[in-house]
Residue frames as qw, qx, qy, qz and C-alpha x, y, z in Angstrom:
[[0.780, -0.391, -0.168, 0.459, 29.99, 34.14, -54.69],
 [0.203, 0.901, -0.167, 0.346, 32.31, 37.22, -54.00],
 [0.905, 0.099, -0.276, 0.309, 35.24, 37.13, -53.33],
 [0.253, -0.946, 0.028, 0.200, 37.64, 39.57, -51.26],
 [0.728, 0.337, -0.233, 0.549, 41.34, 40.47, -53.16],
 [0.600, -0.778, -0.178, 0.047, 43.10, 41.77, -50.19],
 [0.370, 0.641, -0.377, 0.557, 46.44, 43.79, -48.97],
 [0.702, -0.702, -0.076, 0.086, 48.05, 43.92, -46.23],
 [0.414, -0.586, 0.438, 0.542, 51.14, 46.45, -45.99],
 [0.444, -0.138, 0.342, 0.817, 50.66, 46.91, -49.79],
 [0.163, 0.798, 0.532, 0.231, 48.69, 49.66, -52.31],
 [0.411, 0.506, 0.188, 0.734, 48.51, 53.48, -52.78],
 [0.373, -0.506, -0.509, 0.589, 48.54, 56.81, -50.94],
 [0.038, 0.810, 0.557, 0.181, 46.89, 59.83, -50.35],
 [0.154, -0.980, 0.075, -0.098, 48.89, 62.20, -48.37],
 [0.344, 0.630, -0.469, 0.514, 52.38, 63.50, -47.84],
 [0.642, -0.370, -0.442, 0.505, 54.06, 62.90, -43.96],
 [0.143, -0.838, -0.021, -0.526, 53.58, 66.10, -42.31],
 [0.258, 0.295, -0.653, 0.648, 56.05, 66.50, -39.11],
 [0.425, -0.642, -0.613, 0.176, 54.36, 65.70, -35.32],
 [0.050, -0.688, -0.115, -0.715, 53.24, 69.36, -34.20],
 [0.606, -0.686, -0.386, 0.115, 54.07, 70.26, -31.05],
 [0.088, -0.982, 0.015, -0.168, 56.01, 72.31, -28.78],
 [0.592, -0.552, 0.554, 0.196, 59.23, 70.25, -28.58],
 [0.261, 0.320, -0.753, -0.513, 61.56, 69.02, -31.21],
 [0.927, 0.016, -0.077, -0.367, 59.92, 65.90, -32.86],
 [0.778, -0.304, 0.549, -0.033, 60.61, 62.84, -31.57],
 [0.184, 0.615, -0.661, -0.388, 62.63, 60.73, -34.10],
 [0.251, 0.266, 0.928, -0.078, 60.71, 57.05, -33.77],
 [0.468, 0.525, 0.551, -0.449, 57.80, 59.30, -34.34],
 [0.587, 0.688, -0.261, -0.339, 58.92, 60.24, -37.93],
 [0.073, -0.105, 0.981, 0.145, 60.24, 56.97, -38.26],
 [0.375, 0.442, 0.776, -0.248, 56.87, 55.37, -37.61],
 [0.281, 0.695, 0.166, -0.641, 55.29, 58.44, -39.76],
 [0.292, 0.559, -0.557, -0.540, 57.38, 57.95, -42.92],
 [0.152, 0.027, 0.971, -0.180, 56.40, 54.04, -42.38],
 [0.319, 0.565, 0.627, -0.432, 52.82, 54.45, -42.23],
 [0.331, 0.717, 0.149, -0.594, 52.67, 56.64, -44.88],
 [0.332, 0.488, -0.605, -0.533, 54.33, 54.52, -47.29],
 [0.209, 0.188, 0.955, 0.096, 52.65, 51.47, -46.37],
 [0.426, 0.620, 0.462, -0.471, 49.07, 53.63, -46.88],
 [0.140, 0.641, -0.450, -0.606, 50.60, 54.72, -50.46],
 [0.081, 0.242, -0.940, -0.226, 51.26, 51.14, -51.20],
 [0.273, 0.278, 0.837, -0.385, 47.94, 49.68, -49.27],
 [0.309, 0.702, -0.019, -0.642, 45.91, 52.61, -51.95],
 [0.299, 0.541, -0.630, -0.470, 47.73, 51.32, -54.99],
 [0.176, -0.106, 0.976, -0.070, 47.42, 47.77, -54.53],
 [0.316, 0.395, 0.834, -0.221, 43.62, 48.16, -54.29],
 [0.358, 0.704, 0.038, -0.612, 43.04, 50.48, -56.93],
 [0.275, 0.353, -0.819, -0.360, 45.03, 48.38, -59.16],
 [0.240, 0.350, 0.894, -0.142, 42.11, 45.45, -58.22],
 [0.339, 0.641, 0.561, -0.401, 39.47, 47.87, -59.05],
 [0.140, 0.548, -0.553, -0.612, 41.10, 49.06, -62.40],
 [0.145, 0.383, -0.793, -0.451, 41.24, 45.77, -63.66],
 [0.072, 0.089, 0.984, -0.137, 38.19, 44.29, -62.09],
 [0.115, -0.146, -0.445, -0.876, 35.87, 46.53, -63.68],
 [0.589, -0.271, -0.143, -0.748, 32.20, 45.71, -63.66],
 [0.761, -0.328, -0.559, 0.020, 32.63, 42.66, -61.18],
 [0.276, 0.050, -0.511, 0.813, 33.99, 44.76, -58.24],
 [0.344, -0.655, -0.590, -0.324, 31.50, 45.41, -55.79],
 [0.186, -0.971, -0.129, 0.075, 31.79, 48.50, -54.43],
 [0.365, 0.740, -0.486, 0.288, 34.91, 50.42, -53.58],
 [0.449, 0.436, -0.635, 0.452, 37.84, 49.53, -51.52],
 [0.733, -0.663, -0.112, -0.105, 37.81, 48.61, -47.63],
 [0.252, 0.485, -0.631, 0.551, 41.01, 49.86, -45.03],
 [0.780, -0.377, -0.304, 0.396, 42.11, 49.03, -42.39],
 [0.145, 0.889, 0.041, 0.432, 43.50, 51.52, -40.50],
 [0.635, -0.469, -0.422, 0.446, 45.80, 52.13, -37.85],
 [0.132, -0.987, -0.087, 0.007, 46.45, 55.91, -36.00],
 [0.646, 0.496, -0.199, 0.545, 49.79, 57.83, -36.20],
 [0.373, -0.265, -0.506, 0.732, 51.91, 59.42, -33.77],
 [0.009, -0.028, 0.274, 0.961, 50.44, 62.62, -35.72],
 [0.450, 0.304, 0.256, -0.800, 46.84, 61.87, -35.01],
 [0.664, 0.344, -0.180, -0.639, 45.62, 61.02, -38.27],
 [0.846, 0.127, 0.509, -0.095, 44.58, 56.98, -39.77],
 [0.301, 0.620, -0.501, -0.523, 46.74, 55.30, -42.20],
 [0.915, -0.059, 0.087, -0.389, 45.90, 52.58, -44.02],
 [0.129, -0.610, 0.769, 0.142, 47.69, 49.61, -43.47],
 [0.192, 0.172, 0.923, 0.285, 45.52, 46.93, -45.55],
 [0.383, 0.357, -0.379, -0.763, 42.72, 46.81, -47.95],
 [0.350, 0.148, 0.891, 0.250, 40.37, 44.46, -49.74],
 [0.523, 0.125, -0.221, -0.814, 37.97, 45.12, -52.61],
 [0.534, 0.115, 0.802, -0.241, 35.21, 42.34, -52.90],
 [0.326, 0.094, -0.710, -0.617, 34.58, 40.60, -56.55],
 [0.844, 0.266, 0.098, -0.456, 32.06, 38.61, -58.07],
 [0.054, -0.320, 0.934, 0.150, 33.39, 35.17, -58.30],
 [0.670, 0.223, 0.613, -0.355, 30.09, 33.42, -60.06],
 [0.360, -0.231, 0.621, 0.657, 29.65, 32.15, -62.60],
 [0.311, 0.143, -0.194, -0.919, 27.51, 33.42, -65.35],
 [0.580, 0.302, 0.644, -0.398, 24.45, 31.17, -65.50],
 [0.743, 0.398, 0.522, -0.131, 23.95, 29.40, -68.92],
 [0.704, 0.708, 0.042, 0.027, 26.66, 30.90, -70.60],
 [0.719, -0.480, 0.225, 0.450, 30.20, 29.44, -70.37],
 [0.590, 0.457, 0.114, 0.656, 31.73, 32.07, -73.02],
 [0.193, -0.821, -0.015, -0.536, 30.64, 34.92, -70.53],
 [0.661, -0.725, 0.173, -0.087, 31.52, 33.23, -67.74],
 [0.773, 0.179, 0.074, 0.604, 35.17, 32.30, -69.55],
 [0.279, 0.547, -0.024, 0.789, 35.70, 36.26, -70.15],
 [0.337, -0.821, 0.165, -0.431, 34.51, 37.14, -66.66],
 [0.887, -0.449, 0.054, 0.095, 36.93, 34.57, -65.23],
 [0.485, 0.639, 0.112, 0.586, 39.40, 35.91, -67.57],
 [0.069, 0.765, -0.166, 0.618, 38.95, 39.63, -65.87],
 [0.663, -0.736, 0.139, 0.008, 38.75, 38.61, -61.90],
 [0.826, -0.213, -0.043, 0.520, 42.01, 36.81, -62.23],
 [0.387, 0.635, 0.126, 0.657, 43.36, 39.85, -64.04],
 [0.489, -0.772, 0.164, -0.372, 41.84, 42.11, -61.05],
 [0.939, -0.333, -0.082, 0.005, 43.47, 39.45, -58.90],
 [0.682, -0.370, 0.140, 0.615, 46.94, 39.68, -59.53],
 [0.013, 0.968, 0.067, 0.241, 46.77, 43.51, -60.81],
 [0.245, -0.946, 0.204, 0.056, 48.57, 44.87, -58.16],
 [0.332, 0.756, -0.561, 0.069, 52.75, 44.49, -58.33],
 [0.066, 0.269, -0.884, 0.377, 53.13, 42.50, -55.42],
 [0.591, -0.238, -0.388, -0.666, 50.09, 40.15, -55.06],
 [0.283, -0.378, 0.809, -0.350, 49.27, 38.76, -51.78],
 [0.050, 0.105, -0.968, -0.224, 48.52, 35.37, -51.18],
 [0.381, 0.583, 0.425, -0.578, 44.58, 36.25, -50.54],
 [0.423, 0.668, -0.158, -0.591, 44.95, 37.73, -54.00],
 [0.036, -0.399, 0.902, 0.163, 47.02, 34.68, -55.40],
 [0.370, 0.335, 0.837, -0.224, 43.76, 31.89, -53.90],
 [0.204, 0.562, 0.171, -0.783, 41.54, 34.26, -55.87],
 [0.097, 0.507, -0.750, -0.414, 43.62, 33.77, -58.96],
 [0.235, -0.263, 0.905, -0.240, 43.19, 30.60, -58.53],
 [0.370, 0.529, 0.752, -0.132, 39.50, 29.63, -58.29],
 [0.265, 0.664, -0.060, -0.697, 39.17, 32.30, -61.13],
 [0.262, 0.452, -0.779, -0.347, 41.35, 29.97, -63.38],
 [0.298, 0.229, 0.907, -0.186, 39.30, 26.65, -61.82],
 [0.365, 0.566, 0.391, -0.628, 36.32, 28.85, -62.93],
 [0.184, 0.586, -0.555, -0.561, 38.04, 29.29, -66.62],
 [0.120, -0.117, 0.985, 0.030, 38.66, 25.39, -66.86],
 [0.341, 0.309, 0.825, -0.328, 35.41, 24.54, -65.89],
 [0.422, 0.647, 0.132, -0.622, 33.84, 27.01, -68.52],
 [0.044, -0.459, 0.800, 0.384, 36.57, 25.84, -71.01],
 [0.061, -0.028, 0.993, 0.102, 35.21, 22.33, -70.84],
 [0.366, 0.560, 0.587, -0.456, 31.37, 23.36, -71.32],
 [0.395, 0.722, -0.195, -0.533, 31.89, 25.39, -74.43],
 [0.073, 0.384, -0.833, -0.391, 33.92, 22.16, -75.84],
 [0.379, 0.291, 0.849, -0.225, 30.75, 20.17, -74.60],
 [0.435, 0.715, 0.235, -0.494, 28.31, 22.07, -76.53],
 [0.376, 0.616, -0.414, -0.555, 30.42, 22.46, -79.46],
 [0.209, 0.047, 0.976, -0.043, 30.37, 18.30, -79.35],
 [0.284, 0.487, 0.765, -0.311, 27.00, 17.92, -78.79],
 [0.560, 0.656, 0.067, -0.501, 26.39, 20.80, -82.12],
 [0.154, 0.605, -0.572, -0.533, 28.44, 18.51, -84.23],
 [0.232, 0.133, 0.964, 0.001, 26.74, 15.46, -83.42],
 [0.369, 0.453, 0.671, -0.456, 23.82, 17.21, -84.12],
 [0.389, 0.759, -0.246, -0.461, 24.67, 19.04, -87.47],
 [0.964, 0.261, 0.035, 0.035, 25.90, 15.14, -88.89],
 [0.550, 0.656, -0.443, 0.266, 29.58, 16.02, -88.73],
 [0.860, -0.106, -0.447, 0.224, 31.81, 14.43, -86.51],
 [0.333, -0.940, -0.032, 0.071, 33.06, 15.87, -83.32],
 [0.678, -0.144, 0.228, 0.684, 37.11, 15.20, -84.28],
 [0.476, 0.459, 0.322, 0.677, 36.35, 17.95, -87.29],
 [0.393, -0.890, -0.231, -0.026, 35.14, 20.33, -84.22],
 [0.384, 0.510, -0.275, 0.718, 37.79, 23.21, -83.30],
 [0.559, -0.557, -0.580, 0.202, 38.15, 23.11, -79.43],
 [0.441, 0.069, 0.010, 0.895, 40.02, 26.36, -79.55],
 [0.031, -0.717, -0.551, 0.425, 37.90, 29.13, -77.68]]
């Protein structure tokens, strides 16, 4: 399963606001709007780079904007998602504990997680649980099998 951790209006930026070029003064909405845009794209940037920092080798590919045009011509982004790996590891709930471990991490990364990023969280920590309670199974099922009772078993990951 992959998942999508997502922005909208927050993450990092690439460029400076550059005045609207023309042959009259600039409009004053339009560098409103400009100084707007260009700090939500700053913020939209950061957000998702702070997913892909912390979501390492389960991020699949880079980043996706959104984009909307300025008065000034040029595209700024004004959301974002990166798309995890949200599976779990097949036959081994200690791997799939430490990769449920890093999505959430990725997940709420950024400063201000939205609630896209929040759900994520979420079934990351379901994902944890579930792994949690396999690795106590097993360690059961080797203490019945090594003659010692399962009480003298350390459930502690």
């Amino acid at each position: 399963m992959i998942g999508a951790i997502t922005s909208a209006g927050a993450g990092a930026a690439v460029s400076a606001v550059r005045p609207v070029r023309n042959n009259r003064a600039p409009d004053l909405e339009a560098q409103a709007l400009l100084l707007k845009l260009a700090k939500t794209d700053r913020e939209v940037r950061a957000h998702e780079q702070a997913h892909m920092a912390a979501g390492g080798a389960y991020t699949r590919g880079g980043p996706t904007y959104t984009y909307q045009r300025g008065p000034d011509g040029r595209l700024y982004a004004v959301g974002g998602e990166v798309s995890i790996d949200t599976s779990p590891v097949a036959g081994d709930p200690e791997a799939t504990l430490r990769k449920a471990n890093t999505v959430r991490a990725a997940a709420l990364a950024p400063a201000e997680p939205s609630s896209a990023d929040r759900a994520v969280a979420g079934q990351a920590a379901q994902m944890a649980a579930a792994a949690q309670a396999e690795i106590a199974q097993r360690r059961v099922a080797s203490a019945y099998a090594a003659g010692r009772e399962p009480a003298a078993v350390s459930f502690l990951a």
